[in-house]
N, C-alpha and C positions, 0 to 999 in steps of 0.2 A: 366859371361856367355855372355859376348858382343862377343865374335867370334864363339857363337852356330848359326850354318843356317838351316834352314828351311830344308834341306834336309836330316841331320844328327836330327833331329825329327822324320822326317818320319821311317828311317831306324829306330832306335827305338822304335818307337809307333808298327810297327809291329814285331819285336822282342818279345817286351814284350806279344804282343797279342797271338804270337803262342807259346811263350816263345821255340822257338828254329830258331837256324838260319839259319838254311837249308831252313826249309821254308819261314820266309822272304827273303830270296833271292829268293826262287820261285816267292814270290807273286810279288814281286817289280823288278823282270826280270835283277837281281842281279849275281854275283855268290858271294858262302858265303865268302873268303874274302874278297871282296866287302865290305860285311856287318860287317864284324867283325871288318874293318878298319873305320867307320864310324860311331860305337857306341866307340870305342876303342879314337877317333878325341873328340866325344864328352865325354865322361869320362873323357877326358885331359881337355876339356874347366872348366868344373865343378870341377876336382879335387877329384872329388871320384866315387867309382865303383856304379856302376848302377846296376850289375846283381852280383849273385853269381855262377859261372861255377865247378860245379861239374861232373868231368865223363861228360858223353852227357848230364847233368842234369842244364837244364836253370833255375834260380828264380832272381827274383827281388830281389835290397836290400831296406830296409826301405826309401833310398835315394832316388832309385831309382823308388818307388812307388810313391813318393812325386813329383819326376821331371815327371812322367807318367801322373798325373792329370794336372800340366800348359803346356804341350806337347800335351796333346788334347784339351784342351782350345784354344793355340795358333793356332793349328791345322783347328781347327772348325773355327774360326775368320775367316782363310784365307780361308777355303773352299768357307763360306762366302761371302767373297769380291769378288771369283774368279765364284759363281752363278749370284754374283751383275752385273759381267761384262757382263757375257754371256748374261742374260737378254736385257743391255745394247744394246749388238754386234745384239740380235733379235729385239729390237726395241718392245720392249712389255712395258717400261718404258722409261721417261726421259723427259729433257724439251725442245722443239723447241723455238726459239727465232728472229723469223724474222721480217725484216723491207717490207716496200712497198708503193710506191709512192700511192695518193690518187683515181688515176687514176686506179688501180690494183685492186681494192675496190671490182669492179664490177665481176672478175673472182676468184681472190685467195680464198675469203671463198666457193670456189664448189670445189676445189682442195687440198681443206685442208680438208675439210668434208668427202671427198671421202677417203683421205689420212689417216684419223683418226676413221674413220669405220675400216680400217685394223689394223691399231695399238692405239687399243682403253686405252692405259695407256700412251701414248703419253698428256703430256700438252702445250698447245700452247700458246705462248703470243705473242700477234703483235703490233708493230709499224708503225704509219705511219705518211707520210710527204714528204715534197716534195725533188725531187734528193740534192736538197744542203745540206738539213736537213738527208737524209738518210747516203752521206757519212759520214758526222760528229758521226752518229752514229756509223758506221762501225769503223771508226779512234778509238772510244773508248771503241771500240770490245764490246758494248749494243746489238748488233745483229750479230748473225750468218752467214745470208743468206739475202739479200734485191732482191725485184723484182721492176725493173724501165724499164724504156725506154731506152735513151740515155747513152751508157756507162760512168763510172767512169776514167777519167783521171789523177785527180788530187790527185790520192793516188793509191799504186800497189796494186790492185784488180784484178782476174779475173772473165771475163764477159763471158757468156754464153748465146746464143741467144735459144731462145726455141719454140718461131711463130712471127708471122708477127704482125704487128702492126700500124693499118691501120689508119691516121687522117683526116678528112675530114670538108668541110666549111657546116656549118650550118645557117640557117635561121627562120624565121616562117612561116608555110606555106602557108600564104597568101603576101610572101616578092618579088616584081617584077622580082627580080635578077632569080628566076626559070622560069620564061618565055622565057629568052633568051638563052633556049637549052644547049649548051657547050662553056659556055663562056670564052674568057679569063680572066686573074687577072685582066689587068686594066680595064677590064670592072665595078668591084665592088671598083672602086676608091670612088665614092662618097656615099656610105654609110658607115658608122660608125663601127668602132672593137668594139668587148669586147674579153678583153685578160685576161691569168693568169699573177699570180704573176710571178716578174723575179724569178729564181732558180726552175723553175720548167720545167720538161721535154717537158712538152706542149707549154711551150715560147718559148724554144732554136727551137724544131721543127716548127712551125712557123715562125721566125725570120731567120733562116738557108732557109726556103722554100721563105719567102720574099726579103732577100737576093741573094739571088740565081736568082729572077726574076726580081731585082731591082724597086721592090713596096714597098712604103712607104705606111700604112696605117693612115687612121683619128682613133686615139684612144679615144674612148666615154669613158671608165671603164678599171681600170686594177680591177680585181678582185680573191680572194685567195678559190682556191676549185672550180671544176666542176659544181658544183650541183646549186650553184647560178648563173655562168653564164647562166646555162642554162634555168633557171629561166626569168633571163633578155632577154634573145634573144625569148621567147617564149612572154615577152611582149613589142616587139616591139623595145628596147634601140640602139639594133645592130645585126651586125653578131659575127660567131665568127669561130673557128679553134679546133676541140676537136677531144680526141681519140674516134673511131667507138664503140669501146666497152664501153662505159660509156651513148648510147645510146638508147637499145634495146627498154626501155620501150615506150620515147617519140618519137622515129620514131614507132614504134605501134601502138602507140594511134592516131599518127597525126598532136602530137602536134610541131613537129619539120620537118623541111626536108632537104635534102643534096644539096646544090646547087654543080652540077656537073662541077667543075671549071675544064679548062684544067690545068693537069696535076697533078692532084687528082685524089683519095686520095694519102695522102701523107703517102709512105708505110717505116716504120722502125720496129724493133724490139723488141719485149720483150726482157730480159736480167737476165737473176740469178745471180747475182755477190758476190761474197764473200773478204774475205783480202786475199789475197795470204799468207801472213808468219803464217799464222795462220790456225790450220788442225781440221777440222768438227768435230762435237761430231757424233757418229754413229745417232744419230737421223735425224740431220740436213743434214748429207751424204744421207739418206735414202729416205729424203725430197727431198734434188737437184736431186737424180736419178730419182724420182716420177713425178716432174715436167718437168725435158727432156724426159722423156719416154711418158707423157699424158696430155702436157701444151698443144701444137699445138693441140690436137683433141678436148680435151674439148673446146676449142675456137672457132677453127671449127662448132664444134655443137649447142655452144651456139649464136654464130652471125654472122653463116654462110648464113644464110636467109635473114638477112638485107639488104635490096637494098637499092639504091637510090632515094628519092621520085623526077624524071622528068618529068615536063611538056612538050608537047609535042612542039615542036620548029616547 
């Protein structure tokens, strides 16, 4: 039976159903030799007759009642697999698997949340780490979709930019350097950095912005993750360089402020990036339209209010 196909089942399963073949060719939009050439194909694969054809009078043989029952078994399977997919194609099921630099922290769970109120059999698993750590990921196809800053070079990815990505110089807000209005860079020559680790989105930006203006900084701390620099600059250790959205709460509160350097903030991109040779599961496609379609406005909305804390010059 290895040259029976799926199609020559069909044509039989409803044969036998109306047991005549005029009307399986109605139902399957057929004409009856059609039909009669496709039970006829399969009777050949098998080796023996299926039906008894008397006059107009259709009946199963014993054989053929036997090959009826693993005909709809097989049958039912595929219908099966072929609901499994459609569910699939609606995104009512499946697993999301994305990466996201640590910096992303701050917006991707409202965008997933919001994502997964609609498609509530959606499961999600996230990774995170910094850009060198994410491609690695990506290279060993561990994730789908990653959201960073700075595109991926060093492997064929494509990048998708989906809002702005604003970084700006930070202080405490009792640090001189906000006195002096709109200062330039070398004016914060003599106090102290706190940086991220290298491989991470927030150093190349910085270090690209310092090059660019041929400022060498005093490095107090390299430090790995946001959360503790920010830490340190709140007590005093140094300044530092961080993305706007990793802010909200401690310019709120007060306990941070923006020193408004010329030619800050320093504005770059979010980015969706995925592998090129490699094609979305329907989940993950559904997820990259989700985020170009309502990354920029959720961000918007969520730290479009944040100013600048300046003192008056």
């Amino acid at each position: 039976m290895k040259n029976v196909t799926f199609r020559q089942l069909r044509v039989f399963n409803e044969v036998a159903r109306h047991l005549s073949f005029a009307r399986a060719a109605e139902e399957l939009h057929l004409t009856p030799p059609a039909v009669s050439m496709q039970v006829k194909e399969l009777e050949e694969n098998i080796g023996m007759p299926l039906f008894d054809r008397s006059g107009r009078t259709v009946a199963l043989t014993t054989v053929g009642e036997y090959v009826l029952v693993y005909a709809r078994k097989l049958l039912g399977t595929l219908r099966d697999a072929e609901d499994l997919l459609a569910r699939l194609q609606r995104i009512d099921v499946g697993m999301l698997h994305i990466g996201m630099v640590s910096t992303a922290s701050h917006f991707v769970p409202r965008l997933l949340a919001d994502f997964t109120r609609e498609h509530p059999g959606v499961e999600v698993r996230i990774s995170v780490g910094n850009r060198e750590q994410l491609m690695a990921m990506m290279s060993r196809n561990e994730v789908e979709l990653a959201i960073m800053g700075r595109p991926p070079k060093e492997i064929a990815a494509r990048a998708e930019p989906f809002a702005a990505h604003p970084h700006v110089f930070v202080a405490p807000p009792d640090h001189p350097s906000l006195n002096a209005g709109h200062p330039p860079l070398h004016a914060l020559a003599p106090y102290n950095f706190i940086v991220r680790e290298r491989g991470s989105g927030t150093r190349a930006t910085m270090e690209q912005f310092f090059d660019e203006a041929r400022f060498t900084p005093s490095v107090a701390m390299e430090v790995t993750g946001n959360e503790v620099i920010k830490q340190c600059v709140m007590a005093g250790i140094g300044l530092s360089v961080l993305s706007l959205h990793t802010l909200a709460m401690e310019l709120q509160a007060g306990k941070l402020a923006v020193i408004d350097v010329e030619g800050a903030p320093i504005v770059r991109s979010w980015n969706l990036v995925h592998v090129q040779a490699r094609t979305l599961s329907p989940v993950a496609e559904a997820f990259r339209y989700y985020v170009l379609e309502n990354g920029e406005a959720l961000l918007a909305h969520e730290f479009g209010a944040l100013q600048p804390r300046r003192a008056a010059g």
